[in-house]
N, C-alpha and C positions, 0 to 999 in steps of 0.2 A: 390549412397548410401554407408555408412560404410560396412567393411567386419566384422564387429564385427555380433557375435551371434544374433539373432533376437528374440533372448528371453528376458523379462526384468523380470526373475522369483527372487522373494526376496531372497538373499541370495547366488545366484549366481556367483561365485567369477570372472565370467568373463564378469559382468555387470559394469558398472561404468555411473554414472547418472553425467550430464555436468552442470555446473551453472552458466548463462552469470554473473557476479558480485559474488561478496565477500563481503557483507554490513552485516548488520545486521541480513538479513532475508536471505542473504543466509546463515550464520552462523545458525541461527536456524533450517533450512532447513538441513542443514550438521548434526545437533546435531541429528535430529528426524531420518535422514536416517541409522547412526554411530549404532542407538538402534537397529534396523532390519537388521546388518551387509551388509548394501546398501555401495559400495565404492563412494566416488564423486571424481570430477575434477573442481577446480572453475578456471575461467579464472575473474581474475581482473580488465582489463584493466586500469589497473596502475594508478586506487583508492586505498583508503583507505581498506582495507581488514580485515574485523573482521574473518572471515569466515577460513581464512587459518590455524588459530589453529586447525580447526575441520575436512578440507577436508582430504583427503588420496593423494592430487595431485594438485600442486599450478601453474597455469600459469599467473604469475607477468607482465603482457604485457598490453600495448593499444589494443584495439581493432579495429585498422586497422591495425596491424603486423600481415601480412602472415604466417608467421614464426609460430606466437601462435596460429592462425587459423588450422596451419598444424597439431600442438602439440596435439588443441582440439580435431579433428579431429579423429588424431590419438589413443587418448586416452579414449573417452567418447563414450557410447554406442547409447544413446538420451540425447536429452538436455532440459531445460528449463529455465526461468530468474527468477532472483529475484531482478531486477530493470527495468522499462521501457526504462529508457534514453538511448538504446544501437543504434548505428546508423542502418539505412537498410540494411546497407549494410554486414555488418556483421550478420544479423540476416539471412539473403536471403543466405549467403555463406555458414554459417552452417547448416542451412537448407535442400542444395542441399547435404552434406554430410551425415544427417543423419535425424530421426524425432528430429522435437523442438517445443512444446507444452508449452505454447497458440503457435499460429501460428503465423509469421512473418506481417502478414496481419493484425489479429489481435492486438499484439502488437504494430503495427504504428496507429493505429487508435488510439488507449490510450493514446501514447506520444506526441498526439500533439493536442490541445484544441480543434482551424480549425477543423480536420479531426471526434475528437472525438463528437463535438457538430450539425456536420453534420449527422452522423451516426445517434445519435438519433433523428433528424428532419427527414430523410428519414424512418425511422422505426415506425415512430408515438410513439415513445414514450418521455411520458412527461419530458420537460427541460426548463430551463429558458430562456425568448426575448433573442436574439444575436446577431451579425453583426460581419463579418469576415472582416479587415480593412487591407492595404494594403499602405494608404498614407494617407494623412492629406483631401484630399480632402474625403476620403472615411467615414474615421474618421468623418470630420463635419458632411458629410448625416448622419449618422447613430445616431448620436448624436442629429442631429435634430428629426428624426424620434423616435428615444428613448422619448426624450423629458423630462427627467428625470433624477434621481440617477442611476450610472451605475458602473462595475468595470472594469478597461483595462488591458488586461492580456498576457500578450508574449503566441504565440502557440505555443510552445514550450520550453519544458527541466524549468517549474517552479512546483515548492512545494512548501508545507509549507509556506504558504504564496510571495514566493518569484516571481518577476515578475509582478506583481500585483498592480496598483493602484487606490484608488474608487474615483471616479469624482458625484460631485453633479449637472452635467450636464451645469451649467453653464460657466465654464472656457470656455479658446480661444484654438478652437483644434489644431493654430498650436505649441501655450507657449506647450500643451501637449502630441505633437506628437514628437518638438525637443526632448524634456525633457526623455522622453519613451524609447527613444535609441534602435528602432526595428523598424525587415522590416513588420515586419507580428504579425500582434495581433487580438485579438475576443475582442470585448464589447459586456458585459452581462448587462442585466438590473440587477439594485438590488432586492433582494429579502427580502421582510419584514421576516422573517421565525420566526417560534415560536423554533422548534429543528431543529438540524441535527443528522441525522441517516448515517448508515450503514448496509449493508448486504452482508456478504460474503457467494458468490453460488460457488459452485461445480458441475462442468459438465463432464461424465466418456467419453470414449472413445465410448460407444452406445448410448449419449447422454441423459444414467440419468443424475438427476439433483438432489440436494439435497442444504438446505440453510439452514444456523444459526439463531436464533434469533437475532432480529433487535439490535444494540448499539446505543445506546445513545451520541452523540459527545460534548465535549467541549472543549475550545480551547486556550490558553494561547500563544499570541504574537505570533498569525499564525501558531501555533504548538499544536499539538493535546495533549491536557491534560489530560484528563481523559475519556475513556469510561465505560458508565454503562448500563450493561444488567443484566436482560432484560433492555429495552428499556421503560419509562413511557408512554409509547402509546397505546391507544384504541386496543384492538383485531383486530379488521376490517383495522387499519393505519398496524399493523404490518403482516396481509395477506397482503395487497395488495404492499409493501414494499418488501416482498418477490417474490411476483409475479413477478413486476416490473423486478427485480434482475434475476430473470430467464429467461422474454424476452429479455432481452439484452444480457444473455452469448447464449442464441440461438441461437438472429439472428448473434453473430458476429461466429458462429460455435465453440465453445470454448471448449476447453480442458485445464481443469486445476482450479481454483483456481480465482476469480475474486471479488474483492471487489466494491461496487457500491454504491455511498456517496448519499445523495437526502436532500433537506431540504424539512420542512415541514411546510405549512405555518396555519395560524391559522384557515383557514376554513378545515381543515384535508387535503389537495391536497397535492402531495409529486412529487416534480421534482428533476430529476437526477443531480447530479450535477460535478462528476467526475467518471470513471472508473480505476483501478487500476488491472493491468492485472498479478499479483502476490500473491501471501500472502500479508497483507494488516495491519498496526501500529493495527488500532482496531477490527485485530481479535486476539491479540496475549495473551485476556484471555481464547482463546480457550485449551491453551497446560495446564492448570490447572480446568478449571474448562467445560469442554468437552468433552463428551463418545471419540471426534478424534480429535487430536487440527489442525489446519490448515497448518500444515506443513505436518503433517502424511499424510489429505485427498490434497495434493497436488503429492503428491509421490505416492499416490494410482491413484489417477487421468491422471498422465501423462504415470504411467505405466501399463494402463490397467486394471488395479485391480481394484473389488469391492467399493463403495464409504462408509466410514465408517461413522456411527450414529454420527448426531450432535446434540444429548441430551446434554440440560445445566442440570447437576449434581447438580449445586450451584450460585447464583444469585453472580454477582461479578463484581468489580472496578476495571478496568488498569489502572493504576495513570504513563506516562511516568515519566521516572527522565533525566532531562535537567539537561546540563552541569555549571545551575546558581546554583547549590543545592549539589557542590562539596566547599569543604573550598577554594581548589587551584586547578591549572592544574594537578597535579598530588598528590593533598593529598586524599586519598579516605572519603566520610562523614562515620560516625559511625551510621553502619546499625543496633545496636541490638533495639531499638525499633521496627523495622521490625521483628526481630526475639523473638522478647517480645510476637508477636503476632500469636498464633499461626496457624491463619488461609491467615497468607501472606507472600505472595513468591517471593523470589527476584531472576530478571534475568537480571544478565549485561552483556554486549556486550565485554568487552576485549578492549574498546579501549582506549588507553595510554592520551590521554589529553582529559580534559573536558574545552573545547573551546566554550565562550556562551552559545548560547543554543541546541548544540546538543544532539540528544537522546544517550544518554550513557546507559540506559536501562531502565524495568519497574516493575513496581511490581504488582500481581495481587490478590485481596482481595477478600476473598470469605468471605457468609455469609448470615443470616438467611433472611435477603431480601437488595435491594438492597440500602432502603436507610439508612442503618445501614453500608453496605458497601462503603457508600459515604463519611458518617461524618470520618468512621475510617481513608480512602484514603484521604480526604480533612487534617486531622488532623498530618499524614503524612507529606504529602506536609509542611505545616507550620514550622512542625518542620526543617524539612530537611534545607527548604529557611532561617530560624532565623541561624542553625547553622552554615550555610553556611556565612550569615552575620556578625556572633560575631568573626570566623575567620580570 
């Protein structure tokens, strides 16, 4: 273990909290820590790093260099991530150096489909048909047995749609297994779903647990567009949605922060449909419009401290902004209709090109109910994409 202090007391000047990634959400992570004078240390590996304007301590490295392993090590009191994709290996090394919450164990179960969609069938809890495929011959049985619409998905290291392709069950599985270009993938059956939800749980170190109001997801070219909470669902969808969220940071023994995606299909059933073992895109109306936004209760959470109230204050829209709603790669759009408004808040990430459709940041709309906060965030959006066009 570290020789460092064994205390992670707020404000400690000889605490320093470790962030595998520099993304987005570690930048936010940084910003919420920076307010309670928490020092960080992000370690990059030699991504994209929004993060480093805000940390106190930049290790610019991959994450298989010893070297920055040593640096973390040396510098960081505990650690935790603000991306899954980090190898084992690295996660098991910093590990044996110091605490790293969620746990290494944990973590690999989320990053990889395989592992993750396993976990919930041993657990009984509910998830969509699967099949774990390994070759073309494994592929046809499963395909046969499916019998249907399904989606083929890499077990690993895909987002936001990527990795991903849905099969109407008919194709030839070997046209689909050359074409697929992996060793290892899971086929899900389709799901007809009416919505997709979200719930981000919070698990302490004595294993309270505490969950936000369910989101509401939609989705723009495999990328999460907009979230609106509360969530338009029955009372009863959104206990048992929280529930659900709770056995699974449970059983996986979780500390920290876990977001838990589920669609729901039109007889009310809601199956799991990804874990996300970080702060999480649709909770990030929590930093406006929640008694604790989800960065704060993850900093509480890994360091032992009390879990903070996750009252919604104000019914509200994340409308992300994708990098198709910039004029150019680096002309910024003109945000004063956002600030025409006074009840929406803009948070962009720092990063220098808007490239496709990356999330360059979001805005979050509060408001007297939610679907008043839709038309304004939808109305938003519109303009952004028109001006972005006439450019």
């Amino acid at each position: 273990m570290s020789c460092h202090p064994s205390t992670f007391e707020i404000g400690n000047p000889d605490f320093t909290l470790g962030i595998l990634g520099a993304g987005q959400l570690g930048r936010m992570l940084a910003l919420a820590a920076r307010r309670m004078n928490v020092r960080t240390v992000v370690w990059t590996g030699g991504l994209e790093a929004p993060a480093v304007e805000l940390a106190n301590h930049v290790i610019d490295k991959p994450f298989d260099d010893p070297e920055a392993r040593r640096e973390f090590c040396a510098t960081a009191t505990l650690a935790t991530v603000e991306f899954e994709n980090i190898p084992r290996e690295t996660l098991d090394s910093v590990s044996r150096c110091m605490q790293l919450f969620p746990s290494p164990d944990a973590i690999a179960i989320c990053q990889n489909r395989a592992r993750e969609k396993s976990f919930l069938r041993e657990h009984g809890i509910p998830c969509t048909w699967f099949a774990v495929v390994s070759s073309v011959e494994e592929l046809a049985a499963a395909m046969k047995e499916l019998n249907g619409p399904g989606v083929l998905k890499t077990a690993a290291f895909g987002y936001d749609g990527k990795g991903q392709v849905k099969l109407d069950g008919k194709e030839d599985p070997v046209a689909v297994w050359a074409a697929f270009e992996a060793d290892r993938a899971v086929l899900e059956g389709f799901v007809p779903f009416e919505k997709e939800l979200s719930v981000m749980v919070a698990r302490g170190s004595d294993g309270t647990m505490v969950t936000y109001d369910p989101a509401e997801n939609r989705h723009r070219h495999h990328i999460l567009d907009v979230s609106i909470i509360p969530a338009r669902v029955s009372d009863e969808v959104s206990r048992q949605a929280q529930e659900i969220a709770k056995s699974v940071a449970a059983a996986l023994d979780y500390r920290g922060i876990l977001g838990v995606e589920f669609f729901l299909l039109p007889n009310g059933t809601l199956l799991v449909n990804e874990m996300a073992p970080r702060p999480h895109n649709s909770g990030h109306h929590t930093i406006n419009a929640c008694a604790t936004s989800q960065f704060e209760q993850q900093l509480r959470a890994v360091c032992g401290l009390p879990l903070g109230s996750t009252r919604l204050l104000s019914p509200v829209v994340m409308l992300n902004l994708l990098g198709d709603m910039w004029p150019a790669e680096t002309i910024l759009p003109d945000w004063t209709p956002i600030f025409e408004d006074g009840e929406t808040f803009l948070h962009l990430y720092g990063k220098r090109r808007a490239i496709g459709r990356r999330k360059m940041g979001h805005v979050n709309v509060l408001g007297a109910t939610a679907e008043d906060c839709l038309k304004r965030a939808e109305a938003l959006k519109s303009l952004l994409l028109e001006q972005a066009k006439r450019s």
